[in-house]
C-alpha positions as semicolon CSV with decimal commas, in nm:
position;residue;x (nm);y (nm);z (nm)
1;X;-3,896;-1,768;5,042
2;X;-4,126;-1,995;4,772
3;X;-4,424;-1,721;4,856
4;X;-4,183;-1,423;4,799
5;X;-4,025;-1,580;4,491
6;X;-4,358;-1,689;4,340
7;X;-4,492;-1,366;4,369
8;X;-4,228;-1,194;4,160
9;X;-4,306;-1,428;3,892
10;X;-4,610;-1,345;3,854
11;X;-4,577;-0,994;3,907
12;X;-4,299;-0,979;3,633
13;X;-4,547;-1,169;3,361
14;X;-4,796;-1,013;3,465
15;X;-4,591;-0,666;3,348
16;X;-4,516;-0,838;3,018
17;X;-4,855;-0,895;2,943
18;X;-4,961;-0,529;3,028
19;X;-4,736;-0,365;2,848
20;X;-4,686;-0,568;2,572
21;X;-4,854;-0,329;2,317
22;X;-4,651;-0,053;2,448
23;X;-4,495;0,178;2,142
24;X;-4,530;-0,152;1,928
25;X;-4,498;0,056;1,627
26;X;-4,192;0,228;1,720
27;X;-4,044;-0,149;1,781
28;X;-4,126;-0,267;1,453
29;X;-3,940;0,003;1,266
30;X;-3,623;-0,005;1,467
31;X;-3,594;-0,410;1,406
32;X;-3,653;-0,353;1,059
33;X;-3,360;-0,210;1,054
34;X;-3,180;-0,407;1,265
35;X;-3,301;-0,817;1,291
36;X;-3,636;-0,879;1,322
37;X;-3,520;-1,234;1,451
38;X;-3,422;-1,105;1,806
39;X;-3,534;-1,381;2,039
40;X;-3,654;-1,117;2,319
41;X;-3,888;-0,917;2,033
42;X;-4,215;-1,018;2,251
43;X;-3,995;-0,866;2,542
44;X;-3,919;-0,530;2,393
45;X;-4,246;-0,286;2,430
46;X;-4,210;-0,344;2,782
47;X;-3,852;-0,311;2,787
48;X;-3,898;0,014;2,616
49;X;-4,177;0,128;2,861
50;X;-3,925;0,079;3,168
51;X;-3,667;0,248;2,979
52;X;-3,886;0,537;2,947
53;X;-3,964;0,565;3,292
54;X;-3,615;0,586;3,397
55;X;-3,514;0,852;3,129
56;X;-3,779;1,037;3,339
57;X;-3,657;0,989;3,649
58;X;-3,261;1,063;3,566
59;X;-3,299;1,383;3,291
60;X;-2,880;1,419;3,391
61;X;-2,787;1,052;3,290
62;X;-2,999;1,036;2,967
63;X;-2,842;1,332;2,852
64;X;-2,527;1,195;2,882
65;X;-2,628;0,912;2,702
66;X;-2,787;1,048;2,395
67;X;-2,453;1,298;2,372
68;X;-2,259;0,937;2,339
69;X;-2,512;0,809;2,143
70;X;-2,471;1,067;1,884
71;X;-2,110;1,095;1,882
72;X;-2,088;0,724;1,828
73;X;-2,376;0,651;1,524
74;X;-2,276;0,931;1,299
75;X;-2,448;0,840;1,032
76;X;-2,748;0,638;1,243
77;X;-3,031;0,721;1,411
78;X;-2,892;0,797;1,734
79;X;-3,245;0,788;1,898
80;X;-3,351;0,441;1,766
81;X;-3,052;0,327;1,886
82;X;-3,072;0,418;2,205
83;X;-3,448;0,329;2,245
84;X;-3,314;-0,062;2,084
85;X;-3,053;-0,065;2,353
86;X;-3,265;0,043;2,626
87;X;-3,522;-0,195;2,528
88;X;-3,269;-0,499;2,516
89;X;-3,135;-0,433;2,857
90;X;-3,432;-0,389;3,007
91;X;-3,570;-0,722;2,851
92;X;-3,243;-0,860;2,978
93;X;-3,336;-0,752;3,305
94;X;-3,670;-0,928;3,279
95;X;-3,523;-1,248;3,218
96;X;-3,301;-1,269;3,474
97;X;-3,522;-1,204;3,713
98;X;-3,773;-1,415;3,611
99;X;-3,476;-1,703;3,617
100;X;-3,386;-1,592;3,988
101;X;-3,763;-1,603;4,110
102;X;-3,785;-1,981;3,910
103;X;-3,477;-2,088;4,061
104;X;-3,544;-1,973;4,431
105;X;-3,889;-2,143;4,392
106;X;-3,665;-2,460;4,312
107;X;-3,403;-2,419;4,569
108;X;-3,646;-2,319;4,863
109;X;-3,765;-2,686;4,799
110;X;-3,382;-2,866;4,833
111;X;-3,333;-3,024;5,135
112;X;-3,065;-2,907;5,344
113;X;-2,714;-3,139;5,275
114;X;-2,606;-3,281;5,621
115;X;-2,239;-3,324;5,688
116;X;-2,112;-3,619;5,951
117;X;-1,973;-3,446;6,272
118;X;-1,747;-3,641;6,542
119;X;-1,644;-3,292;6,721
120;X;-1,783;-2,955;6,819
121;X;-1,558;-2,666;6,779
122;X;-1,584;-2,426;7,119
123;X;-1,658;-2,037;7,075
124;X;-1,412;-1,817;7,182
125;X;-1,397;-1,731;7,566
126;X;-1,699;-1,598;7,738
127;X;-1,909;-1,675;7,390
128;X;-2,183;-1,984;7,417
129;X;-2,243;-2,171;7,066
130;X;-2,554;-2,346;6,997
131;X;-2,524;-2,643;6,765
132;X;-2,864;-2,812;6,643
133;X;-2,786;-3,163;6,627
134;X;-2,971;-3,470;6,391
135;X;-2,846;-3,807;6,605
136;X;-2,885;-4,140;6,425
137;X;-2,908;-4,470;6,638
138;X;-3,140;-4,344;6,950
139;X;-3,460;-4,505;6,786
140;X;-3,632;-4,583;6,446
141;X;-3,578;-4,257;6,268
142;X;-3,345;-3,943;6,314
143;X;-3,365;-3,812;6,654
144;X;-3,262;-3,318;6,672
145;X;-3,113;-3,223;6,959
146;X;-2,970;-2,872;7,070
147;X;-2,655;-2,882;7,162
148;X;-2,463;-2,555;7,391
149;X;-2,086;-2,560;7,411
150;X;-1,972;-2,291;7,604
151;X;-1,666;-2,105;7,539
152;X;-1,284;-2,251;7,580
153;X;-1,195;-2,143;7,910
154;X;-0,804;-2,058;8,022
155;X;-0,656;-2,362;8,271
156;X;-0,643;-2,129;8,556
157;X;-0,964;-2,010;8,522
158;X;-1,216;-2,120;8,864
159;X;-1,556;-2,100;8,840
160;X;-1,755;-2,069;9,132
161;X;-2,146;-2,185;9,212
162;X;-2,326;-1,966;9,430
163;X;-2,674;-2,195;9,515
164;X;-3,010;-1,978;9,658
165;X;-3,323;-2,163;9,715
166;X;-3,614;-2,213;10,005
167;X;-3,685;-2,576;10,097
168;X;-4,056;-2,527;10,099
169;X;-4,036;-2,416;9,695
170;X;-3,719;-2,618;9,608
171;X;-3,887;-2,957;9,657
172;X;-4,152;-2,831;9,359
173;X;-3,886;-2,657;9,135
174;X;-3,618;-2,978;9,146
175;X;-3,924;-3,222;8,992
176;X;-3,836;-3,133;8,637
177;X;-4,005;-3,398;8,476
178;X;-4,072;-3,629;8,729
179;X;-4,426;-3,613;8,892
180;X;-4,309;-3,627;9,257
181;X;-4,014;-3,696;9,423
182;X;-4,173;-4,043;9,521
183;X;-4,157;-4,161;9,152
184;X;-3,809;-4,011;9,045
185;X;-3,763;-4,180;8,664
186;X;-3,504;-3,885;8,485
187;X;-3,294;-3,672;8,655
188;X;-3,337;-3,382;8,868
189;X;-3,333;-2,995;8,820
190;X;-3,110;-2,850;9,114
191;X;-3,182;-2,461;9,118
192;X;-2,883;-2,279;9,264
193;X;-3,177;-2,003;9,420
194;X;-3,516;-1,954;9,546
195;X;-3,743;-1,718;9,674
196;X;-3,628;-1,396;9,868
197;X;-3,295;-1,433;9,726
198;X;-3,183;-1,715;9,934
199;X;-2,907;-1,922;9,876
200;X;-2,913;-2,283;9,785
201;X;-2,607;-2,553;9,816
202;X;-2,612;-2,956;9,734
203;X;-2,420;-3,244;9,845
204;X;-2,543;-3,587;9,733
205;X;-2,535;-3,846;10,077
206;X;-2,553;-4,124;9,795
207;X;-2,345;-4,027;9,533
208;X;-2,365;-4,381;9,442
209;X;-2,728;-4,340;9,355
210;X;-2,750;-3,968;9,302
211;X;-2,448;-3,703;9,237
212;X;-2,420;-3,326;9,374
213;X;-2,608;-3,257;9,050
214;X;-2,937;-3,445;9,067
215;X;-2,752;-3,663;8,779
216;X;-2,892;-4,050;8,855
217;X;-2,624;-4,232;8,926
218;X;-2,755;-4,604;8,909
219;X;-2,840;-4,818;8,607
220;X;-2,965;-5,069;8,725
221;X;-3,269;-4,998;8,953
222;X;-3,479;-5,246;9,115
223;X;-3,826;-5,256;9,098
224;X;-3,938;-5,161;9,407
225;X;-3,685;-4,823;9,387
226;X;-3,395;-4,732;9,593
227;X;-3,390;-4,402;9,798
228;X;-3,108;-4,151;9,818
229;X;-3,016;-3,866;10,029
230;X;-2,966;-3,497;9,939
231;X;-2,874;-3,238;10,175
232;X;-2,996;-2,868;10,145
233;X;-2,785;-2,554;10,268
234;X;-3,003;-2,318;10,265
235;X;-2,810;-1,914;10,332
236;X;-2,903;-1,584;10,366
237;X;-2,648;-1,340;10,458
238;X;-2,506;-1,440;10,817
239;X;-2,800;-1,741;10,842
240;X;-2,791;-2,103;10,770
241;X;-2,986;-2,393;10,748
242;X;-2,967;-2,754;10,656
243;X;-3,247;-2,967;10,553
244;X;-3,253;-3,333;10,446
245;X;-3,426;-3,412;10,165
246;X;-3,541;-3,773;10,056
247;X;-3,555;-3,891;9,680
248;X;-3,743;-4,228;9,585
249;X;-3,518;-4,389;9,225
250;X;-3,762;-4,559;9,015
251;X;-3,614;-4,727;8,674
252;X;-3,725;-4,545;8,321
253;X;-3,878;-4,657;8,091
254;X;-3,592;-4,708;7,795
255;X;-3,768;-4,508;7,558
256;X;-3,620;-4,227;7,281
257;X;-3,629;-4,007;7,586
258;X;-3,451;-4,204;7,813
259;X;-3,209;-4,240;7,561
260;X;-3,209;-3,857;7,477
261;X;-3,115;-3,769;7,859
262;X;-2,835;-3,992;7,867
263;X;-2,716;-3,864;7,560
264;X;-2,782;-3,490;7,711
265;X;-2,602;-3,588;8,020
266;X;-2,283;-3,747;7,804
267;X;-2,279;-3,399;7,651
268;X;-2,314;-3,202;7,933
269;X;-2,038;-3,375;8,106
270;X;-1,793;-3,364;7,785
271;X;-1,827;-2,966;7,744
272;X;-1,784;-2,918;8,119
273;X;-1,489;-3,165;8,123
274;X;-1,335;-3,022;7,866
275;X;-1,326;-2,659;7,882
276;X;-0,953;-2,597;7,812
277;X;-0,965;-2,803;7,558
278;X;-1,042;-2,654;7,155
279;X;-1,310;-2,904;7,056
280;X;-1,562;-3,147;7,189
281;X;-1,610;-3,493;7,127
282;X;-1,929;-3,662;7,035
283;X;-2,027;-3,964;7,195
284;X;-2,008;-4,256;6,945
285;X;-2,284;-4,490;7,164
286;X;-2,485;-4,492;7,421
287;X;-2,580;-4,824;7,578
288;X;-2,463;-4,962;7,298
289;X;-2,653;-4,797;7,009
290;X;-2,417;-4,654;6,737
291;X;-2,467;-4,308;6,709
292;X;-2,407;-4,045;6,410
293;X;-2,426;-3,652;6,394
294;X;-2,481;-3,440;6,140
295;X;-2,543;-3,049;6,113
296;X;-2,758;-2,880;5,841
297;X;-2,501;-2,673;5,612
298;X;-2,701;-2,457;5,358
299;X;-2,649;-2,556;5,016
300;X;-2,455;-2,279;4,764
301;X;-2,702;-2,297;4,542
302;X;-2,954;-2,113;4,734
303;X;-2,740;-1,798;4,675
304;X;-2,805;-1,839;4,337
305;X;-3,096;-1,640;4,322
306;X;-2,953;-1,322;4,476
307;X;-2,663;-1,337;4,211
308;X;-2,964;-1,319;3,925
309;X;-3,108;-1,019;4,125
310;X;-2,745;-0,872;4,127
311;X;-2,656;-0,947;3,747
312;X;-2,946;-0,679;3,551
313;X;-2,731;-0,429;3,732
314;X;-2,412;-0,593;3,673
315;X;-2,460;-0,605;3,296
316;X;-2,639;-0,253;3,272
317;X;-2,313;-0,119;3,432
318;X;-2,088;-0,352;3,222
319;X;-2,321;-0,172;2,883
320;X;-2,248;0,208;3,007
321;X;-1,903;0,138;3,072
322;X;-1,861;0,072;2,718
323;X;-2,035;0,276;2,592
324;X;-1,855;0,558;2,759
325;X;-1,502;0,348;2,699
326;X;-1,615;0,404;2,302
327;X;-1,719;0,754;2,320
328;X;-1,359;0,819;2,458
329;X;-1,206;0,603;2,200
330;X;-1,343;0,792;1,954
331;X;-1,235;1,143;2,054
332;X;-0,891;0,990;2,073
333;X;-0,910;0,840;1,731
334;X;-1,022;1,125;1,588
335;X;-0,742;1,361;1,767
336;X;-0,484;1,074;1,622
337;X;-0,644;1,128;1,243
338;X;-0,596;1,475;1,235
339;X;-0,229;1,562;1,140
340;X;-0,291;1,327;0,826
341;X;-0,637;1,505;0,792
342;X;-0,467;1,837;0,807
343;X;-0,210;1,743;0,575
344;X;-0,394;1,570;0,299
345;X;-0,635;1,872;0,289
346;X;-0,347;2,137;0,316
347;X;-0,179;1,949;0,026
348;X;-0,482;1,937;-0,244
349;X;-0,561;2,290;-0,166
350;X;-0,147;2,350;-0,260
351;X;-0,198;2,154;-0,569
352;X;-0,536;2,424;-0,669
353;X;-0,836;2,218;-0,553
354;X;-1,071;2,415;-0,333
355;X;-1,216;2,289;-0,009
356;X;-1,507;2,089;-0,148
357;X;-1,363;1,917;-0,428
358;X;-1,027;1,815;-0,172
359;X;-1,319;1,703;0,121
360;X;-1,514;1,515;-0,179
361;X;-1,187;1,343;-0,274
362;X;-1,109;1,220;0,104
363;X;-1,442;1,104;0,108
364;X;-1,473;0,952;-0,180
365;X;-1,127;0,731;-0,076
366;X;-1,255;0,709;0,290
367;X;-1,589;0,554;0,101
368;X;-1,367;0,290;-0,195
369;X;-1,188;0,179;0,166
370;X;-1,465;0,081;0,340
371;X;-1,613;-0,118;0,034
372;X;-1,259;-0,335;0,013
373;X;-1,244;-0,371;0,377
374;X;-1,590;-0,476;0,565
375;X;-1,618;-0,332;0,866
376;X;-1,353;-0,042;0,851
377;X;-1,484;0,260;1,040
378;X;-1,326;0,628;1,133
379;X;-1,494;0,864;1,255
380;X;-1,317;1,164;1,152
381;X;-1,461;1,037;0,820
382;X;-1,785;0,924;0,931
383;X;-1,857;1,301;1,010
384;X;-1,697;1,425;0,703
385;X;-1,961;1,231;0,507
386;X;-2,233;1,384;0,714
387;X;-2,107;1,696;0,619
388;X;-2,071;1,625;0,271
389;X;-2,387;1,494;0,242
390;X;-2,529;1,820;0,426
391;X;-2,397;2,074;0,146
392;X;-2,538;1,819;-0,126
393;X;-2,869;1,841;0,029
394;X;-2,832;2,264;-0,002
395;X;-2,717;2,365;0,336
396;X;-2,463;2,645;0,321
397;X;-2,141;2,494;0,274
398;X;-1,960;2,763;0,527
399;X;-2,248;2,669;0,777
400;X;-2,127;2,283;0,728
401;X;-1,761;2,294;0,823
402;X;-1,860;2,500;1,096
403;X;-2,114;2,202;1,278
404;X;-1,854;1,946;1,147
405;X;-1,578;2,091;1,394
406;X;-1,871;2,124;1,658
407;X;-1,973;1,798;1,606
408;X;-1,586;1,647;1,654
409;X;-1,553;1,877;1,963
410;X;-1,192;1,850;1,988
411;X;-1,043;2,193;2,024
412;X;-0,859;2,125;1,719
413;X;-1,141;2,039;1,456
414;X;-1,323;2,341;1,638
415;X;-1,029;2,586;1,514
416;X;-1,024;2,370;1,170
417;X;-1,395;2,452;1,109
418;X;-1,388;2,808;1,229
419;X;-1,138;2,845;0,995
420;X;-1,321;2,698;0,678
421;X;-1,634;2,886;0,772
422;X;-1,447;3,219;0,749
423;X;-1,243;3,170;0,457
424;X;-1,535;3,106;0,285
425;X;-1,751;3,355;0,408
426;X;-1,478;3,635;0,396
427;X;-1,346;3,554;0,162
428;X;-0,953;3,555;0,354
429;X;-0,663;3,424;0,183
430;X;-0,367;3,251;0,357
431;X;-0,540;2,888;0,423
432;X;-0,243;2,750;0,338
433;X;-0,056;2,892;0,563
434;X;-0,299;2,821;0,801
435;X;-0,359;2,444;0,765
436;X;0,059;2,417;0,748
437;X;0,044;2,613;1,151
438;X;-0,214;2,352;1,215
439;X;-0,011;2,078;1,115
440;X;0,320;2,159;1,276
441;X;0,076;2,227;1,598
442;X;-0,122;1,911;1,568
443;X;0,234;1,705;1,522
444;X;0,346;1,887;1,840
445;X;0,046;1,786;1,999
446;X;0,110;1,388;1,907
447;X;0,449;1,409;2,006
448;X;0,304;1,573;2,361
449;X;0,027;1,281;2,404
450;X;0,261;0,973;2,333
451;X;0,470;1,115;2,581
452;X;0,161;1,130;2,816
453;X;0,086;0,805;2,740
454;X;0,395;0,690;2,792
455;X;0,390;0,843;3,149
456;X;0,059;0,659;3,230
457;X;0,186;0,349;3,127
458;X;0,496;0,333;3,360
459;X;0,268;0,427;3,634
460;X;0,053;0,167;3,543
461;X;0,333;-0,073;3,610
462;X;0,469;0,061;3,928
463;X;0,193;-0,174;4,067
464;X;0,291;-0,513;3,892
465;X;0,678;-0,442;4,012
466;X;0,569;-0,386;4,370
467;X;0,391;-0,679;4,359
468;X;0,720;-0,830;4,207
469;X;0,944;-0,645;4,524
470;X;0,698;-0,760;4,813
471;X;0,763;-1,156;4,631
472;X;1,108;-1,132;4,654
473;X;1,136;-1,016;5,013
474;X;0,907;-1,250;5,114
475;X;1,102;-1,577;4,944
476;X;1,442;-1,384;5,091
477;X;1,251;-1,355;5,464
478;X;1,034;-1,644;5,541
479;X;1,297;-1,848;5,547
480;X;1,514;-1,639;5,788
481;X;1,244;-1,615;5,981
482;X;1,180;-1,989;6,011
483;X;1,600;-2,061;6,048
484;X;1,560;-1,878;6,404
């Protein structure tokens, strides 16, 4: 994980570096406008890079963008804006995954935290769990073992042991790791089969020395050994045989891995003792030595990482979503602004202004507004100052209300400006009694959309009163339920 982290560090300054003269030029006259103080600045050409690849490789999405982009900065440059943003996110984007690859350098390095276990929790029937064990108190130092619990059996469950072995290979394949069965120190490996498929059966004659298992009975051995007795059953189909076998006890030495075997026996017998049972206990000691457990439980931190891969994407999502949330905003604002639009203009054309000097006037208030008040913004206004500003700079004034309903592209301001255009191209009289249909049709509208939105919202709280229903009928059940 270091090696894979590492070289995504690299990698990613190594892309800074490259790129880092990328449309430079472009960057410094979009912060001058803006604040040439941004932290990420060194960041930018190469966020601006990446953001032109991807405009490249979704034509659809940009396009969508820069139709937001424009509807939003009226009075901006929509482009320079977008190519800022795009440059920011993508910087953004850098850094946190330049944090993940620096943190999941650090993390791969953590040790693993080890939690104190007296139990093992069983599997669920027919399932085998492995546990990997670190046991305190064998020897000097921690001691791993591998642990198998098989899977809680039902009481009535039997389980029987079909044995198949040959005596001539079964006296090589019980050894285990003893060197002969002259020198017997740990204990044995009973196989259950052998060669051609024959069956093999134990019974100890000296359980006292040596169970049906090959487990070693005795603890305390004498020197010169003791011998026990196994018998072989050898079967295959109607045939049997029975062989003796003799097995020379020699004491071990009390090393970690005499230790380890007892402890490996202890376990064995617990899980197959305890089979109906939901857990298995851990052996506190073993010839005396104090013994402790613990499994290695990965730290949360090491997810850490992956949650800086995931948040670029996150917060690019987050960014569109608001973006689009505004873009709607606006066309709502601006379809709320127009039965005052309609009937300020309406009433200065009544009182004998024309169209420009009545738009200059709204303007003109829209602008002493937004000098008393920082930060006041509409943008029904926004793009009646672009339009203002067009016909001062000689387009045809006609032409100009015409784009201004375009621009808006409510239905509405698409009538309105029609309707300028031709009353000042033709020349048609009446726009009175056109702007007072508009208004009565634009108040109709209102009234229509609050009732909308009045729908939406009592849908929207259908969910908070089921929520409130399921409550009740749970605090009036439960305890019926429990009464019984």
């Amino acid at each position: 994980m270091a090696l894979f982290f590492s070289c995504l560090m690299v990698g990613l300054v190594v892309i800074a570096v490259w790129k880092r003269d990328y449309k430079k030029e472009t960057i410094d006259n979009i912060l001058s406008e803006e604040n040439k103080k941004e932290w990420l600045r060194f960041l930018f050409p190469m966020g601006l890079w990446i953001y032109d690849l991807l405009l490249k490789k979704q034509p659809a999405q940009s396009e969508e963008e820069r139709e937001w982009a424009n509807a939003l900065y009226v009075r901006e440059d929509a482009k320079k804006k977008l190519q800022l943003q795009g440059a920011r996110q993508m910087a953004n984007f850098w850094i946190c995954l330049f944090l993940a690859s620096v943190l999941g350098i650090v993390v791969s390095f953590l040790p693993d935290t080890q939690i104190q276990k007296t139990e093992l929790e069983r599997p669920e029937f027919g399932q085998t769990k492995d546990y990997s064990l670190t046991v305190e108190g064998l020897e000097e130092g921690d001691q791993t073992i591998h642990v198998s619990v098989d899977g809680k059996e039902p009481e009535t469950q039997g389980m029987i042991a079909v044995f198949d072995d040959a005596f001539d290979s079964v006296k090589e394949q019980i050894l285990g790791e003893n060197e002969s069965l002259e020198n017997v120190q740990t204990n044995l490996s009973l196989v259950s089969s052998t060669i051609y498929g024959i069956r093999v059966a134990w019974k100890s004659l000296t359980p006292e020395f040596l169970d049906d298992f090959g487990v070693i009975q005795i603890q305390d051995i004498p020197p010169e050994g003791v011998t026990a007795q196994l018998q072989v059953k050898l079967s295959y189909s109607m045939y049997e045989q029975y062989y003796t076998l003799d097995v020379r006890l020699m004491m071990p030495n009390k090393d970690a891995q005499y230790y380890m075997m007892l402890l490996t026996k202890q376990l064995k017998d617990e899980n197959n003792n305890t089979k109906t049972k939901s857990i298995v206990t851990l052996p506190e000691n073993i010839e005396g030595k104090k013994l402790t457990y613990k499994t290695v439980q990965t730290q949360p931190i090491r997810l850490m990482p992956a949650l800086f891969l995931l948040l670029p994407f996150i917060l690019y999502e987050i960014a569109r979503q608001k973006r689009k949330e505004a873009f709607e905003n606006r066309n709502k604002q601006l379809i709320a602004d127009y039965p005052n639009f309609v009937f300020e203009l309406g009433l200065m054309i009544q009182c004998g202004l024309n169209v420009r000097t009545a738009w200059n006037r709204l303007t003109a208030e829209y602008e002493e507004t937004q000098h008393k008040c920082k930060g006041y913004q509409r943008y029904l206004f926004e793009e009646m100052l672009v339009t203002r500003n067009q016909i001062e700079a000689g387009v045809n004034e006609a032409a100009a209300y015409g784009a201004f309903g375009r621009r808006c592209r409510a239905h509405c301001y698409l009538k309105l400006g029609s309707s300028l255009e031709q009353n000042l191209r033709q020349g048609i009289s009446g726009l009175e009694q056109q702007l007072d249909q508009e208004l009565t049709q634009a108040l109709e509208q209102r009234k229509n959309q609050a009732i909308q939105d009045g729908e939406r919202m009592e849908t929207k709280m259908l969910f908070p009163m089921f929520l409130l229903l399921g409550l009740v009928m749970a605090i009036v059940m439960i305890p019926a339920f429990m009464s019984m």
